[in-house]
N, C-alpha and C positions, 0 to 999 in steps of 0.2 A: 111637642112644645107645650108647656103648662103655663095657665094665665095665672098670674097670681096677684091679688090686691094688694092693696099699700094700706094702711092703716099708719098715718102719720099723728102722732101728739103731742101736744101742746099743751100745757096747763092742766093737763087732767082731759083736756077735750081730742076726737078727730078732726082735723083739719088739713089742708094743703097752703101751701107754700109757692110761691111764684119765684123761681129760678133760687132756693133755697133762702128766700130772703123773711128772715124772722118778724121784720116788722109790718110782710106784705101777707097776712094767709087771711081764709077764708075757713072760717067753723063749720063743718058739716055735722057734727053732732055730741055731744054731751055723753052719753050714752054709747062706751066704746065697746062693750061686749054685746048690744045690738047691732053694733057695724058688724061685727065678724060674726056672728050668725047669721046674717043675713048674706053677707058674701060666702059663707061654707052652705047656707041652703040654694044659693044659687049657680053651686057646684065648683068653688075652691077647695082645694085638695090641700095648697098653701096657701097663708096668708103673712103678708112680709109688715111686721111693726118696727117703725122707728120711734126713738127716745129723742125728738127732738130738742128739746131742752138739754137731757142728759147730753148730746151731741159736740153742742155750744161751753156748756159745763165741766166735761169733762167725769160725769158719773152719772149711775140711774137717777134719773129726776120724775118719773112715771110708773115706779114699777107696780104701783098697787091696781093700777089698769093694766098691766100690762097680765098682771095676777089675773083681771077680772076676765079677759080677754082667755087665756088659758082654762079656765073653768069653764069658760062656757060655749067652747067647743070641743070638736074631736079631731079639728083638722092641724094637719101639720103648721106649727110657727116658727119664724126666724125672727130673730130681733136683732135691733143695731142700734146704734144709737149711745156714745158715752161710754161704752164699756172697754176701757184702760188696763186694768189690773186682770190677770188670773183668776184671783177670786171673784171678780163680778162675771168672768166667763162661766166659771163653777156654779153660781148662783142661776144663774139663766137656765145652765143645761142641766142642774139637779133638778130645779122646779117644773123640766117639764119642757123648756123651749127643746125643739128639734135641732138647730141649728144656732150659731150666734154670728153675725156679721162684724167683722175688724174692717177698721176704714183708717182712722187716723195713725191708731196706737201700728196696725200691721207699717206703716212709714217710717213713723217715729221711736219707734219698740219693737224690733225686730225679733229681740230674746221673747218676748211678751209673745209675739207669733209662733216662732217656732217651741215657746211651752204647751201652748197651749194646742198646736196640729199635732205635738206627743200626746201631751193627755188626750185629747178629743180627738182623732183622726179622722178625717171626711165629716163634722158637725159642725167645720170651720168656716166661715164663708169669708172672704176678702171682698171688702167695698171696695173698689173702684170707682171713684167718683174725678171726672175729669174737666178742666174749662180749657178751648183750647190746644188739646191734647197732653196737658199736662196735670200734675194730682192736686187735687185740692184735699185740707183738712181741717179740722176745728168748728165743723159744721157749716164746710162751705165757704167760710170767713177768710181763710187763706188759699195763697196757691201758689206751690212751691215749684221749683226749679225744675223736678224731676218730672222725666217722660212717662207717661201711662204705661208705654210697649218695654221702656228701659223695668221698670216696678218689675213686670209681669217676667220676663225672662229672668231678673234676679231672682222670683221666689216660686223658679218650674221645680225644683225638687220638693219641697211641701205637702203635704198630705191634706192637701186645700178641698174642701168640697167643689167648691163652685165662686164665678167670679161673680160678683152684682157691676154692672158698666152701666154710669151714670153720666150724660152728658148733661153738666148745669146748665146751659144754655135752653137746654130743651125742655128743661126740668119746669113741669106748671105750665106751658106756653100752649100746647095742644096743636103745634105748628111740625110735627109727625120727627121720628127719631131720627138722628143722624148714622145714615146708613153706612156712611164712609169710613167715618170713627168707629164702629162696630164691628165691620167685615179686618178692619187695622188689629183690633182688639182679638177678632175669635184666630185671625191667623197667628199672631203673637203670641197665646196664651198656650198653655198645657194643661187646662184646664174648663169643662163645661160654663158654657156663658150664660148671664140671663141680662137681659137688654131692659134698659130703664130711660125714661126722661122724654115726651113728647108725644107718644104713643095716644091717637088719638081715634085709629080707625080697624075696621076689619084688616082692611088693604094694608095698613101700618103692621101689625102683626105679621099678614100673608109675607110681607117682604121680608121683613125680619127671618121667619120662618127658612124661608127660601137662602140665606147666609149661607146654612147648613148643618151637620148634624150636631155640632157641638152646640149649636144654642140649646141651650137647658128651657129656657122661659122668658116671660117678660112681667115685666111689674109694671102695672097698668095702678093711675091712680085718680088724677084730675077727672079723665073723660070717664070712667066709671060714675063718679058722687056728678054730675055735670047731666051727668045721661045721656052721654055722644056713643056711648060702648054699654050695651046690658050686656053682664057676664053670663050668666044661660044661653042667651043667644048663640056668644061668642065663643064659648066653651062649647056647644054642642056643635058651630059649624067648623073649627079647627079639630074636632075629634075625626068628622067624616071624612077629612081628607087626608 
């Protein structure tokens, strides 16, 4: 299981978000391509950027950082965040992201899904973001009728990379991930998981881990910039086990 940081932005800046709520975050730095070097020198392999603006908007609203971010590492990126259309998928993964995350549009744009797991097969990632056990979209802002587990069985044939399971509840709180909605999710899915939202300890991890083989990773992000979780530490005590 790979730790992977969050790099969340806002305005040009890094910051997080308390239970995805826009008007509640907290700036951790101006300078977003020293965030991910610093998270790649202290041994991320991946680092996951959201658009949150784009998110809310409905298109790239950060990409010039997101640009800055790409340059000035060598480790693997996903980004999410507002990306709608095809060609902003195309954008992403010509310039270099590794990966792109569909969160709303995979809901609401189905066609827009299954174009872009033809063109891109396995560089696809499906956001998963859930309140309650059901999907939220629009950056959080809504939450729709449909079930997490129902989503995830509609879209087993897909050539999905990987899922992101976001409980917003947990999301900012540092109150440890919900394990019950998680183990729900990796049995339902057909696809590697990586757990997000609450993640605040080794032991949070350890459990996670413990799910089983399908978890991919976890996206660690509050308790990282907070410094409840150093990623060397943590990276080097989940390699030895």
């Amino acid at each position: 299981m790979i730790i992977i940081p969050a790099i969340d932005l806002k305005d040009g800046r890094c910051v997080r978000l308390r239970q995805g709520d826009m008007a509640a975050e907290t700036v951790y730095s101006s300078d977003v391509a020293e965030v991910a070097r610093k998270w790649q020198q202290s041994g991320a392999s991946l680092i996951h950027v959201v658009d949150l603006n784009g998110a809310v908007d409905g298109e790239p609203k950060n990409l010039r950082q997101i640009q800055s971010i790409m340059k000035s590492v060598t480790a693997l990126v996903q980004v999410g965040g507002g990306i709608r259309t095809l060609e902003t998928v195309r954008q992403y993964l010509h310039a270099g992201v590794s990966r792109v995350v569909l969160g709303t549009a995979a809901f609401t744009n189905r066609m827009l899904l299954d174009q872009a797991c033809r063109e891109f097969p396995q560089r696809i990632v499906l956001g998963l973001d859930a309140r309650d056990g059901r999907v939220a979209v629009k950056g959080w802002t809504a939450v729709s009728d449909i079930k997490a587990i129902d989503l995830l069985k509609e879209l087993s044939g897909c050539p999905i990379a990987s899922v992101i399971y976001t409980d917003i509840a947990r999301d900012g709180m540092l109150n440890g991930p919900n394990l019950s909605a998680l183990s729900e999710i990796v049995e339902f899915s057909s696809f590697p998981v990586i757990a997000s939202g609450g993640i605040t300890s080794l032991e949070d991890l350890r459990a996670i881990q413990s799910i089983g083989p399908k978890i991919e990773g976890a996206i660690v992000g509050k308790a990282l910039y907070d410094g409840k979780l150093d990623l060397e530490t943590t990276v080097a005590a989940l390699r030895k086990e």
